[in-house]
N, C-alpha and C positions, 0 to 999 in steps of 0.2 A: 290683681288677684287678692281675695280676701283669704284668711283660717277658715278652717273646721271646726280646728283644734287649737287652744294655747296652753301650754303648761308656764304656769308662774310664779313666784316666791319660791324660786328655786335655788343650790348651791350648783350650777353646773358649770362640768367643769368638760368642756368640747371638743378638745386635742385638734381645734383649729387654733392653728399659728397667730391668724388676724383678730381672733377675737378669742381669747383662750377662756377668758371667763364672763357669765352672764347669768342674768335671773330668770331669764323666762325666752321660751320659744314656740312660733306660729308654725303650725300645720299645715298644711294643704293636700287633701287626699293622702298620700303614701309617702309623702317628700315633707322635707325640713321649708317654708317658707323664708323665715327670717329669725334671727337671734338677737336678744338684748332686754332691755330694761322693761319692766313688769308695765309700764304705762305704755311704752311703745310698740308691744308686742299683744298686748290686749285692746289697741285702738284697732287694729287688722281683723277680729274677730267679726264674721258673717253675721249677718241677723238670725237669730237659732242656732249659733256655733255654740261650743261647747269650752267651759274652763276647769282647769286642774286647778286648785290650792294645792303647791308641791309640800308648803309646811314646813319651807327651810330645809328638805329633806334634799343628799346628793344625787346627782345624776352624771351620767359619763355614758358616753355612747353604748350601742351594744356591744358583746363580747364576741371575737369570733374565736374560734378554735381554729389555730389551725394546724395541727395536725391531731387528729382521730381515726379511731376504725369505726364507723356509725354502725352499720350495719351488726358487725360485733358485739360493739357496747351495746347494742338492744338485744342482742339472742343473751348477752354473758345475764342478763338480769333475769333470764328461765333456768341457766343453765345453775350447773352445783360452782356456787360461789367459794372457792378455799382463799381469798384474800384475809390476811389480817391472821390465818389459821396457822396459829405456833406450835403446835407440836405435830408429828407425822401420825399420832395416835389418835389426836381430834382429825386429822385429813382423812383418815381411813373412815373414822363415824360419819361424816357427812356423807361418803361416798356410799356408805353400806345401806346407811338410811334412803335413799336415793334406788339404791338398786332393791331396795324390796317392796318398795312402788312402784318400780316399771314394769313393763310388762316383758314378757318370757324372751327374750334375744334382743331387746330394744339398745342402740347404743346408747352408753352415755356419756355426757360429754362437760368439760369443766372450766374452770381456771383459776387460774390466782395463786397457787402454790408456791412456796419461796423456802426449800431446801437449808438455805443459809441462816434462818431461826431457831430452825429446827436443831437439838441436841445434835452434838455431834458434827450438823453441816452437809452429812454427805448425801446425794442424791441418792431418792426411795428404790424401789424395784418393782417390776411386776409383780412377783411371788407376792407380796403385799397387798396388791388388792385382788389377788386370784382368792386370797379367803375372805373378803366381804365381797362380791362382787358378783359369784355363784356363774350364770348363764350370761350374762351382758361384758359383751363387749366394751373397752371404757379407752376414751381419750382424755387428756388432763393438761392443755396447755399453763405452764408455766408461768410466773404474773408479767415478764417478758416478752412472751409470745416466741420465744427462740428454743424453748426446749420442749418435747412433751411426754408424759406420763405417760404410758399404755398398760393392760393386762394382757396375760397370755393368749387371750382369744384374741385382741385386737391383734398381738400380734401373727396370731394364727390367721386368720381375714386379712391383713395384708400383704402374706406371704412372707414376712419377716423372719428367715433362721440364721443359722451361725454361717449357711455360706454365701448368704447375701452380699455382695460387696457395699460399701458405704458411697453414696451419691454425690459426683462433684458437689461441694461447697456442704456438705452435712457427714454426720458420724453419727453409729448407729454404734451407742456404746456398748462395750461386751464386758463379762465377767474374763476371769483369767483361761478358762477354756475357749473364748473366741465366742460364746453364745450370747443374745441379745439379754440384758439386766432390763428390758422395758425404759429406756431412757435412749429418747430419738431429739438429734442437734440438730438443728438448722435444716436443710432443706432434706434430711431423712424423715423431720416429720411428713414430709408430702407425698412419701411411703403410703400412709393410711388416707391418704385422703380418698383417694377412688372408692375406700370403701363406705366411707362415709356418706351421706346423700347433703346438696347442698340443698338449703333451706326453700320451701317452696315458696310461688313469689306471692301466695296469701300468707305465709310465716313469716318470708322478711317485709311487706308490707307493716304488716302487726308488728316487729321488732324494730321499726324503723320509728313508726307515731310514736310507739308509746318509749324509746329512748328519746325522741325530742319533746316530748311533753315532758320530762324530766330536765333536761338541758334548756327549757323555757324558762324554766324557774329556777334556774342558775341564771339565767342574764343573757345565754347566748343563742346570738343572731344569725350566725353565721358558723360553716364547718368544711374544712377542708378534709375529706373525706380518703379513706386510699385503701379502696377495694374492687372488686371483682365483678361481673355484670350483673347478678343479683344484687347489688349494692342499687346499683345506678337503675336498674328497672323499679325499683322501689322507691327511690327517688321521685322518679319519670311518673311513676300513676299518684303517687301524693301529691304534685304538680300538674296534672288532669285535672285530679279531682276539687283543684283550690283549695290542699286543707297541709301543703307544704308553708310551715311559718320556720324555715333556717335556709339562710343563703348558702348555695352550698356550691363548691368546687370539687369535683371529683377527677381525683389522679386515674390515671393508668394503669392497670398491672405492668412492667413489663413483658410479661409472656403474651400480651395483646398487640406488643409494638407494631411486627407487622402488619395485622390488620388495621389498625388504626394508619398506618400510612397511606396501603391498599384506598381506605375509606375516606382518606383527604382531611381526618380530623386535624385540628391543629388548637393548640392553648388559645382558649378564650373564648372558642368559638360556645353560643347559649346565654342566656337571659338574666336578668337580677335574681332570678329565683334559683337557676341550675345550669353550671357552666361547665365546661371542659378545661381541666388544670394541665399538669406532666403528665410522664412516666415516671411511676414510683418501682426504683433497683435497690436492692439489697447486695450491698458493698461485702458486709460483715454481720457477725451476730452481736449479742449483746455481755454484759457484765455479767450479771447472774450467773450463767453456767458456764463463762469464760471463753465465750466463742468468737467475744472483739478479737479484731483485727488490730496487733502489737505491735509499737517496733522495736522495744525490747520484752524479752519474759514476764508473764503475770508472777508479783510477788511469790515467792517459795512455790515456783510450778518453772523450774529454769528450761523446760524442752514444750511447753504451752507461749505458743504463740496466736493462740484464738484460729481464727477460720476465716478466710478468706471465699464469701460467697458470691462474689466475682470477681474474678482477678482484671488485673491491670489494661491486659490488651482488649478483653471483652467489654468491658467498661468505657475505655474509648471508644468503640467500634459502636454500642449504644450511643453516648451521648451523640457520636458524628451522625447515625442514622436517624436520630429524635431530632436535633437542630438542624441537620437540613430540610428536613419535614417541616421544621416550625413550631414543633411537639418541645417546650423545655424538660428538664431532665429533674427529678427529687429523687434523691439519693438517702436512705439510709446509711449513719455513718457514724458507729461507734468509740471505736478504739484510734489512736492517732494513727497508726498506720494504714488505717481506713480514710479518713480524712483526709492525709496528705494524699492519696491516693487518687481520691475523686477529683482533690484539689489541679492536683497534675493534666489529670483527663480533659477536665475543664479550661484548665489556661490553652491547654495545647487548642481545642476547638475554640475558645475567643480567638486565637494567634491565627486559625484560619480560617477566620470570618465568616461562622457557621451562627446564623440564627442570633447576631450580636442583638438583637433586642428583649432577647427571652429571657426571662425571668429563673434560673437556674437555684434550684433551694440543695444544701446540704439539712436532713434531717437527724436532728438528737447532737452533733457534733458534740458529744459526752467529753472527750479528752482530746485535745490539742497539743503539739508540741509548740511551744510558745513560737519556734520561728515563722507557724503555721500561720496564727493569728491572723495577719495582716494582712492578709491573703484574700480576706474575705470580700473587705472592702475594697480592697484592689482589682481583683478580677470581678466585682458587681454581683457575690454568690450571696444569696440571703441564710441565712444562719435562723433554723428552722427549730427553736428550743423547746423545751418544757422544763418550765421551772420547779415543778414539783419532782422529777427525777434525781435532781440535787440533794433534797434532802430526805426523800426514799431511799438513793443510792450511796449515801456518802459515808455508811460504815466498813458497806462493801467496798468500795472505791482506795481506802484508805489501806486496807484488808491487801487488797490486790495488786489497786497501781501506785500505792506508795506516795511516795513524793512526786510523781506525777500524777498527783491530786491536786497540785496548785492549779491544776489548768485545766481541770476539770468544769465543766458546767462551770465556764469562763466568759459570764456574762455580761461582768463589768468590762473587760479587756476587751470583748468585741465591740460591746457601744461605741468603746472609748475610739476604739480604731477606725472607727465610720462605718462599719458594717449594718445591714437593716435586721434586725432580729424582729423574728413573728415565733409571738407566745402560743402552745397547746396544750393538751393532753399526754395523750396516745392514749387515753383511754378504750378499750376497759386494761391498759395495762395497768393505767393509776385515776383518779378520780378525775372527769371532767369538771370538779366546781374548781370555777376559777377565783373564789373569794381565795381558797386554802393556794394558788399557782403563784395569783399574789404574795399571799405571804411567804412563800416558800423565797421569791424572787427579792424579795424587801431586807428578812430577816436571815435568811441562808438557817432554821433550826424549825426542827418539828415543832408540834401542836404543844409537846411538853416541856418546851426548851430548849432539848437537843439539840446537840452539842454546850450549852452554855457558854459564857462569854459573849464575843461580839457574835456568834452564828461560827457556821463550818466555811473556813477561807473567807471572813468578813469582807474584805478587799474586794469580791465578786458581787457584792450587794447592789441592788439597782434600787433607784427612787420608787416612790408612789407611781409619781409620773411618768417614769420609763418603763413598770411593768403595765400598765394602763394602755401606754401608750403601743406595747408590743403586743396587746391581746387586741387593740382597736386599729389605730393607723399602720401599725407593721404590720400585722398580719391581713387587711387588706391590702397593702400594696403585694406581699407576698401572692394573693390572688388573684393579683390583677383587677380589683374591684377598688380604688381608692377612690375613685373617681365619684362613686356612688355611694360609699361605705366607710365604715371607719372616724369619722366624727361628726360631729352635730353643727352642722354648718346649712346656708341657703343652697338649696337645689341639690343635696343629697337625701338617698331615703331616710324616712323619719323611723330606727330603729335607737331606741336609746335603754338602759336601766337606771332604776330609781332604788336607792341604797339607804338600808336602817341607819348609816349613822357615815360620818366622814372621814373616811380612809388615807386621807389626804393629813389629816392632821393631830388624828389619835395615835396611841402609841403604837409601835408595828404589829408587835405580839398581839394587841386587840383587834386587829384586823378581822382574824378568824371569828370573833362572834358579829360579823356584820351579817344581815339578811339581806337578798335580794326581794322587794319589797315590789317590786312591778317592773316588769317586761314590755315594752311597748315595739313591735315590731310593723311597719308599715303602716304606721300611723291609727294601727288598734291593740289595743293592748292584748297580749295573748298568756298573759301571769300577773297576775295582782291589780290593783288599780288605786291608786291614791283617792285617800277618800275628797269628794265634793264638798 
């Protein structure tokens, strides 16, 4: 078999074991042909095939993401952005501005708010945006996705009053007369959802391209996705129509489980293009509004033990009904008592021999009790992170859980342990670009420093090549696509990025001004192109 394609006078680096480093690699259709040396990889080239001058320029397989809400992350870029918005005074101007261009009862809807910037700290209220907000109904998911904002009407459309009860695993916070303060925990946001309309499937169509036409030109190939069946119908007609360019795994709700057994689905089943992952549970909530799952008190909150959004015996009872199906299990799992929790659930189903080949992910695993650790790699549980929540979270973390910060976004202590880690997002809770996940995972300190010194818990710091290696080869095994995916080797597809400058060997802090410079997904480029 001859090339199509060769890219050569390259610095790539392949996160194949047998051949880690090379200058230049053949194409063929939509697969990687052959790797290696600029003369031996352009003798393959067809008569009219085609050649890249890389220009010395880096290359590293493509990026997969894997954990994302897609669907989200493409509505959150219509919706009112309050990410990065620090004070409650500029939250409310965004939202006012907003409601006096919509039209007369239209909902609106948001996210990114973060309380804890904000003077003071404490969570907003309704009454506050009942005076910008006028006729419109308003939702305002939280930059967590665990808390959410409402106005009086919303709350009024939901049915929400003071003798509401609060919904297993959520809290429907009240003022000190027992009446709703417009601040819904955990599964009380799903209060308002009926009233909400879910996006029709020409809106998440349209929110689906034009989020990955952005995520192209970050680098990433691939996404493990964990939503609802407007997610996956939108998917499914991008994939009709051949104009789907990200591999994509999509999780389960668990409120689908039984149908999905009913239906014979099981993990894996679908294409390079669109496969079937877990069931994605919600253990616990998150840090932000303090809804993790504890095993001891959040700092100076000594009767806050967070929320427990599935408890112990339900959570069995899941895992054993998804692994005898065949269906693996992805767990959201904040707080350590969330963790050891799932951790428990899990060992008991490997000890009876339920689904022992399944690919079982703990997602976020934020705070570990160190005896937790080991656990990981022990029982075969992939440890499902995002590196950039380290150092988004970690003033809050510090704030909260104190000295059990040490083991907080405990990335070095899982590698070290033998555990698989698969790097993400979860965006839109925080940015899908993976240059900035890198560096979060490298340096452990914001864009500005932060923290100073060696990073926040230096000791948790991973390589170049261990964060590379968790956005590329971990997170395809986490999908069960390694096979195809994940590095730049013969006889997998040819998706790779092409990088302004070498990550590998400039200083960490300079990481963040690298560009992704060209996207090459199935052996056509779908973001930039090295010039000829």
């Amino acid at each position: 078999m001859q090339a199509d394609l060769v890219l050569f006078n390259g610095n790539i680096h392949t996160m194949d074991a047998g051949r880690p480093r090379v200058t230049a690699a053949a194409i063929a259709g939509d697969g990687f042909l052959a790797t290696g040396s600029d003369s031996e990889m352009r003798a393959l080239l067809a008569p009219g095939g085609r050649e890249v001058d890389l220009r010395g320029a880096t290359v590293v397989p493509g990026f997969i993401d894997a954990h994302i809400h897609f669907l989200s992350y493409g509505l959150s870029l219509q919706e009112i952005d309050l990410s990065g918005v620090g004070t409650l005074s500029s939250a409310l101007e965004k939202v006012g501005q907003r409601a006096a261009d919509a039209a007369p009862g239209q909902w609106l809807t948001g996210r990114g708010w973060d309380q804890s910037v904000w003077e003071g700290g404490a969570f907003p209220a309704a009454a506050q945006l009942d005076a910008v907000t006028g006729e419109h109904p308003v939702y305002l998911a939280r930059k967590c996705g665990h808390a959410a904002w409402v106005n009086s009407m919303a709350l009024e459309r939901a049915g929400i009053t003071a003798h509401t009860q609060d919904p297993d695993g959520g809290e429907i916070v009240r003022d000190g007369e027992g009446r709703p303060t417009g601040i819904l925990l955990e599964r009380a946001m799903e209060l308002a959802f009926p009233c909400m309309a879910e996006p029709a499937d020409g809106e998440a169509v349209t929110a689906v391209r034009q989020a990955q036409d952005v995520v192209n030109r970050m680098g990433i190939v691939g996404v493990h996705t964990k939503e609802a069946a407007a997610s996956l119908r939108a998917f499914q007609q991008l994939r009709a129509k051949g104009d789907l360019t990200l591999r994509t795994v999509a999780q389960i709700p668990v409120a689908e489980l039984d149908s999905a057994i009913r239906l014979g689905l099981r993990t894996g089943l679908g294409d390079e293009f669109l496969r079937i992952g877990g069931v994605k549970v919600f253990s616990d909530g998150a840090l932000g509004p303090r809804t993790a799952w504890m095993l001891a008190p959040y700092d100076g909150e000594p009767d806050n033990l967070g929320i427990a959004v599935t408890g112990a015996e339900e959570m069995a009872d899941i895992i054993a009904r998804a692994a005898e199906a065949g269906l693996a299990v992805v767990t959201h799992a904040i707080g350590d008592r969330a963790n050891r929790m799932v951790l428990d659930a899990l060992e008991a189903s490997r000890r009876a021999g339920r689904g022992l080949h399944l690919r079982h992910r703990i997602e976020h695993a934020q705070v570990l009790a160190v005896e937790d650790i080991a656990r990981f790699a022990e029982l075969d549980i992939i440890a499902s992170v995002q590196p950039i929540h380290a150092t988004q979270d970690m003033l809050l973390a510090d704030r909260y859980w104190g000295e059990r910060s040490r083991y907080a976004y405990a990335f070095r202590s899982l590698w070290d342990s033998g555990a698989k880690l698969a790097f993400g997002s979860d965006a839109p809770v925080e940015t899908p670009d993976v240059i900035q996940g890198i560096h979060a995972a490298v340096t452990r300190m914001r864009a500005d420093g932060t923290p100073g010194g060696e990073g926040w818990y230096p000791e948790e710091r991973l390589t170049v090549e261990e964060a590379v290696w968790a956005y590329t080869v971990g997170a395809a095994y986490a999908g069960g696509t390694e096979s195809s995916q994940g590095s730049i080797a013969p006889g997998k597809l040819a998706d790779l990025v092409v990088l302004s400058q070498d990550i590998f060997t400039i200083h960490p802090m300079a990481i963040l001004e690298t560009d992704v410079e060209a996207t090459l997904f199935g052996g056509a480029f779908v973001w930039g192109e090295p010039s000829l």
